[in-house]
N, C-alpha and C positions, 0 to 999 in steps of 0.2 A: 504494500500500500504506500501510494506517495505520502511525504510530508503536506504536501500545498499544491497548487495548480497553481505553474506557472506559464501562466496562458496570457497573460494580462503583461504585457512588455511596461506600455505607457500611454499614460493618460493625459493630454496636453490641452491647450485651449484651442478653439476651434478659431481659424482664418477669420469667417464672417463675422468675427470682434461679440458675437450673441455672448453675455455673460453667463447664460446657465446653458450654453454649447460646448463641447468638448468631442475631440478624436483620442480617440483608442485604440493605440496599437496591438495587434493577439499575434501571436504565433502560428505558424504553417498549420498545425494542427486544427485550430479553431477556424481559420481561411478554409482550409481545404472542409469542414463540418458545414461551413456555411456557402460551399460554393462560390467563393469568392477569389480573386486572386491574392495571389502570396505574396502580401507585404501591404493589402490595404487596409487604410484608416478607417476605421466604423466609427459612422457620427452619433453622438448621443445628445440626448436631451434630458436633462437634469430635469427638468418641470413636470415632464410627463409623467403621468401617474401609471404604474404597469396595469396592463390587461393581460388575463390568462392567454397564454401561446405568447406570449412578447419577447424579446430576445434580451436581457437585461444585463449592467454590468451591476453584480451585486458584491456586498462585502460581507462575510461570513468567518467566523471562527474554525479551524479546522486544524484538529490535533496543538492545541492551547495558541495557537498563530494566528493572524488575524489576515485574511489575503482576501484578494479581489479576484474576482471568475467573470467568465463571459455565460451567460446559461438560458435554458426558455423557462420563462417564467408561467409557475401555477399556486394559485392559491387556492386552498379550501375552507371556511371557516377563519381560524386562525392557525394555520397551518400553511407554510410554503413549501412548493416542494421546487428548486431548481435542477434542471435534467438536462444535460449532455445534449448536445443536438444530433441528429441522426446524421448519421451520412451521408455522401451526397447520394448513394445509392440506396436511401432509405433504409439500412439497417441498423439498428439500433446501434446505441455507441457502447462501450463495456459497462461502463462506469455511467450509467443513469443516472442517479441524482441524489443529491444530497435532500435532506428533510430538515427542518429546524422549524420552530414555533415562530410567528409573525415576529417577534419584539425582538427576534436571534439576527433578522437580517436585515442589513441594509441597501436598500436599493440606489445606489449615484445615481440612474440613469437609466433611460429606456433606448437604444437601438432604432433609431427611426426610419431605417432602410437607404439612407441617404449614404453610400460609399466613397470614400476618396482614396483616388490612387497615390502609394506613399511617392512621395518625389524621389528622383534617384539621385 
């Protein structure tokens, strides 16, 4: 078992000067989950409030460490469950999802589908 998921390179502000905008760099793993190319910025919105299936960058405890994941977002009740995204070939990822009670997580940000490609 890992220590932490590190998928989350860096979080930086976003170009368009938006103050609760931000890019998020992830790792080939999380590009290649999302179908994306390897090496792009995924735009977030700090304001947005997640909906179930949302792609979210969340902050969670994991083995006493405190790290940040890229993951889809579900809530039931109070209860979140964030899950691994599938493949691009739709199979499940290994490692599904983590579970923690509502108050456990923090969401930065929601995924707004807005991609930018990293400069070279």
């Amino acid at each position: 078992m890992r220590a932490s998921f590190p998928e989350v390179l860096h979080v930086k502000p976003c170009p368009d000067g938006h103050p609760d905008h931000r890019l998020v760099q992830v790792d080939g793993a999380v590009t290649a989950e999302l179908a994306l190319p390897r090496g792009a910025l995924l735009h977030l919105d700090r304001r947005r409030a997640p909906r179930n299936g949302d792609v979210v960058l969340a902050e969670v405890v994991v083995q006493q460490r405190r790290t940040q994941t890229v993951r889809r977002f579900t809530q039931a009740e109070n209860v979140v469950s964030l899950a691994r995204i599938a493949s691009p070939d739709g199979r499940p990822a290994a490692r599904t999802s983590l579970i923690r009670p509502r108050y456990e997580v923090g969401i930065l940000g929601v995924v707004d589908g807005h991609i930018v490609p990293l400069d070279q």
